[in-house]
MARZAMI-484205 format. One line per 3 residues: their letters; for each residue z, y, x of C-alpha. Coordinates in Angstrom, 3 decimals. Each point is the difference from the previous one (the first is absolute). Layout:
<nodes>
A) Z,Y,X | ... .
</nodes>
This chain:
<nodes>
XXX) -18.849,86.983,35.696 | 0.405,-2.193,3.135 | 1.149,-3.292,0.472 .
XXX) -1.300,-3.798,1.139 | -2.340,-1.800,-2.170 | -1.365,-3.757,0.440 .
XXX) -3.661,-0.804,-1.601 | -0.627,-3.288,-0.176 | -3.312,-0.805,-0.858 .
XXX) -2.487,-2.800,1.927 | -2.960,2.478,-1.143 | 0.110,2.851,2.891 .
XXX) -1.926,2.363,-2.234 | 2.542,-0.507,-2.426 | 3.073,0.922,2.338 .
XXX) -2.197,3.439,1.034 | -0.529,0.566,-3.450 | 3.821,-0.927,-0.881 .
XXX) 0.922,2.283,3.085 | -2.180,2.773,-1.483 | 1.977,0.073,-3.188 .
XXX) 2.896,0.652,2.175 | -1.019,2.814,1.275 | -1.650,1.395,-3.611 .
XXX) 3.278,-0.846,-1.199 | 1.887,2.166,2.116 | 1.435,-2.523,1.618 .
XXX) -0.371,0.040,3.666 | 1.549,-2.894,1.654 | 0.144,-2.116,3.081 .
XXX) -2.280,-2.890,-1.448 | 0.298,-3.736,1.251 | -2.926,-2.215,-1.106 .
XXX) -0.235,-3.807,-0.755 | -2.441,-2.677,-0.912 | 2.140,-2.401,-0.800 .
XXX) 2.871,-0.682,-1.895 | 1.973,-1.467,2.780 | -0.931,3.170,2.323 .
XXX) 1.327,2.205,-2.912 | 3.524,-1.885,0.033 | -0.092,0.127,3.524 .
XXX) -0.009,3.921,0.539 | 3.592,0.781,1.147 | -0.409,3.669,-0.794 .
XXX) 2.032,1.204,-3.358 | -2.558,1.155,-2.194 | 0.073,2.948,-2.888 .
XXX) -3.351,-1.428,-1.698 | -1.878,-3.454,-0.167 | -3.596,0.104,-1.121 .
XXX) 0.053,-4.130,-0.491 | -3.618,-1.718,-0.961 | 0.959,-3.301,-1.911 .
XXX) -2.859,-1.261,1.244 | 0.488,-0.439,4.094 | -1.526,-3.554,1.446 .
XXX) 4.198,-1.317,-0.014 | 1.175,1.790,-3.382 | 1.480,-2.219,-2.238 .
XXX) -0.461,1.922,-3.317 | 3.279,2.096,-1.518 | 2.079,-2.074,2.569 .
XXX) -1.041,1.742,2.589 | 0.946,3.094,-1.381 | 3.358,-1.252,0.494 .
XXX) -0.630,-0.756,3.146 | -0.989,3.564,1.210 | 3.194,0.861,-2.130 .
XXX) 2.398,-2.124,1.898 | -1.475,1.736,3.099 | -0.313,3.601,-0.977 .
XXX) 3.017,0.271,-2.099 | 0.124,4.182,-0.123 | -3.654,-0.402,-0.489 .
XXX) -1.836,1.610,-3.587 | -2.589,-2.273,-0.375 | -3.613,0.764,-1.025 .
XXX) -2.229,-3.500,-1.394 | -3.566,0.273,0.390 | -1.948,-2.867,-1.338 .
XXX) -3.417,-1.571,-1.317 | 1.526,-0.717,-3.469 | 0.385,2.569,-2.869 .
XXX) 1.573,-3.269,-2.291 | 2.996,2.187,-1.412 | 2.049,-3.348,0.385 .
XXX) -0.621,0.704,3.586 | 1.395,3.239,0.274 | 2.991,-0.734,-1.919 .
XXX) 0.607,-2.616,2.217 | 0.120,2.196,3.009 | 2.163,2.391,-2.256 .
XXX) 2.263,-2.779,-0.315 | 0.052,-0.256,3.378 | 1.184,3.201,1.223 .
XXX) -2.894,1.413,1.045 | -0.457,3.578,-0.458 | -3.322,0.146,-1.486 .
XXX) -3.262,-1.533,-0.331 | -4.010,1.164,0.569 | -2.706,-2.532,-0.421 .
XXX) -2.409,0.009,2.410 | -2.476,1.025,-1.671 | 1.533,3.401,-1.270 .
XXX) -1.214,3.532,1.158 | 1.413,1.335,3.302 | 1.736,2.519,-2.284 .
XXX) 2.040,-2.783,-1.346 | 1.738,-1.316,3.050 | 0.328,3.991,1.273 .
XXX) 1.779,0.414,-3.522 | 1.989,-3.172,0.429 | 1.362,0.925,3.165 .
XXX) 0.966,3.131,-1.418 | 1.765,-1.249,-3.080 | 2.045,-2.480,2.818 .
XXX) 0.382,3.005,2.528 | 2.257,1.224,-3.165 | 1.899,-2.037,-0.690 .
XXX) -1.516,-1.813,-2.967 | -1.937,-3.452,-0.406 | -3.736,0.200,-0.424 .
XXX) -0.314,-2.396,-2.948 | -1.602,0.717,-3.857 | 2.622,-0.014,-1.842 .
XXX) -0.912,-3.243,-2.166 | 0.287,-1.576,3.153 | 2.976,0.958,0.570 .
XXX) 1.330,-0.351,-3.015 | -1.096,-3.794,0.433 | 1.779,0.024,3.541 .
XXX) 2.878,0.976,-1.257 | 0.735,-2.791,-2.217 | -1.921,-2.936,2.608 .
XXX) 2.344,1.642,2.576 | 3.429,-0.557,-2.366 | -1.055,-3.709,-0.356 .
XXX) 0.964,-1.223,3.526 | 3.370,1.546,-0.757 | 0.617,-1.720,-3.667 .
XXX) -0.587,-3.505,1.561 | 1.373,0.771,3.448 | 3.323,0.583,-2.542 .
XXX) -0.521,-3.321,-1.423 | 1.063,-1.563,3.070 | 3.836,-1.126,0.948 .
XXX) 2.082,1.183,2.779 | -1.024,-3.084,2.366 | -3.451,0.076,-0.881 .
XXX) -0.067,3.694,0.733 | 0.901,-0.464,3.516 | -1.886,-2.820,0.814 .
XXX) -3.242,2.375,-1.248 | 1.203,2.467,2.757 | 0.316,-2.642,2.124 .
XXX) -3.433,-0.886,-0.373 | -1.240,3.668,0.430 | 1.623,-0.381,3.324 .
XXX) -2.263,-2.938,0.977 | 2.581,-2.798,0.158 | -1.203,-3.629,-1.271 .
XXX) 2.204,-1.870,-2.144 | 1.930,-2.096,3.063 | 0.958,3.908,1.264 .
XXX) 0.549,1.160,-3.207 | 2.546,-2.438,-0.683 | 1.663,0.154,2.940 .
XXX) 0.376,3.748,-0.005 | 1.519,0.152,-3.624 | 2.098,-3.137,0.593 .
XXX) -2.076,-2.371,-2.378 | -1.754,-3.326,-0.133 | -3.684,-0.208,0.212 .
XXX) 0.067,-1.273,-3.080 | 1.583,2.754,-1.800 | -2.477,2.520,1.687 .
XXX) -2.896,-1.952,-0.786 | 1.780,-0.148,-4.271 | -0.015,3.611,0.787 .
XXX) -3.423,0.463,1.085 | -1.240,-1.657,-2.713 | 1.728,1.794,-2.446 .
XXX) -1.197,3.367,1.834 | -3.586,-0.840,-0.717 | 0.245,-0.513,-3.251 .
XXX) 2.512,2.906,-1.175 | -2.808,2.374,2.016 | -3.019,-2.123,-1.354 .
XXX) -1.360,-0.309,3.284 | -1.448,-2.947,1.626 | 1.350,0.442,3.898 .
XXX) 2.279,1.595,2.203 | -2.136,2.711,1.143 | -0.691,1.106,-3.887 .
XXX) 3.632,-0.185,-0.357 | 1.188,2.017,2.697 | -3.281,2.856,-1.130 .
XXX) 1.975,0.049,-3.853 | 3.051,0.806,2.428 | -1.727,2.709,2.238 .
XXX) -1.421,1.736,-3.070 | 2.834,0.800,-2.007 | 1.187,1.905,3.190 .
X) 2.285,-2.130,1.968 .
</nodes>
């Protein structure tokens, strides 16, 4: 099967290893490589696969899972990490990925991962998923605790306006927006904007 795949690894024996699981796959794409998660946003190219190490010098944990998302929207994407913690992987579940290896799995693994992905399915145990399923329904039970207002203040703030432009934009004080805010973080049980606006980007909007 052809296509355009991204591995993004800071290891290069890792991305010819990934890049050989392409190919053993049956996959034979145009592959773009990065060491960095900011190089890996930066490809413009639409890609069919992302083999994304959570681990790059940049990464920022799950969150920059989202990142890659945001960038490669069309994009099935394949987690390789130094973890086996289950929590981990049903984290990245959570997150939309499309499946998980550790690092320290057998070639076979990420050749059988790819696979799994290449049809259409997510490369998760099931317990795992199971697990995902439920962490991934949370963000949507509290993001339905909020009200109208607060709602679209939250999208506001996924837009990367600050409380003056906030208010302005939706024809409200600061004060109001900052009421708002406040009552964002705590309806979400986060403790900042950016954790806020991740609870909003993981139930899929």
């Amino acid at each position: 099967m052809a296509g355009i795949a991204l591995v993004a690894d800071d290891h290069p024996l890792c991305r010819e290893a990934a890049k050989l699981a392409l190919v053993a796959a049956g996959f034979d794409p145009d592959v773009h490589e990065a060491a960095t998660l900011a190089e890996a946003v930066a490809v413009s190219a639409a890609m069919d696969l992302v083999i994304l190490d959570l681990g790059l010098p940049d990464s920022k944990g799950i969150a920059s899972l989202i990142d890659v998302k945001r960038a490669q929207p069309r994009a099935a994407i394949l987690v390789v990490s130094g973890s086996e913690a289950a929590d981990v992987e049903a984290r990245v579940a959570a997150s939309g990925a499309a499946g998980f290896v550790p690092k320290a799995a057998p070639f076979t693994d990420i050749v059988a991962a790819i696979q799994v992905i290449q049809g259409g399915e997510r490369a998760f145990n099931s317990t795992v998923l199971a697990i995902a399923d439920d962490a991934a329904r949370e963000p949507e039970r509290r993001l339905k605790s909020l009200t109208a207002a607060e709602s679209r203040v939250l999208r506001a703030m996924a837009g990367g306006g600050l409380n003056k432009q906030i208010a302005h934009d939706l024809g409200l004080s600061e004060i109001t927006v900052k009421q708002h805010v406040k009552a964002i973080l705590r309806k979400l049980d986060v403790i900042n904007r950016t954790q806020a606006v991740l609870k909003l980007h993981a139930a899929g909007n």
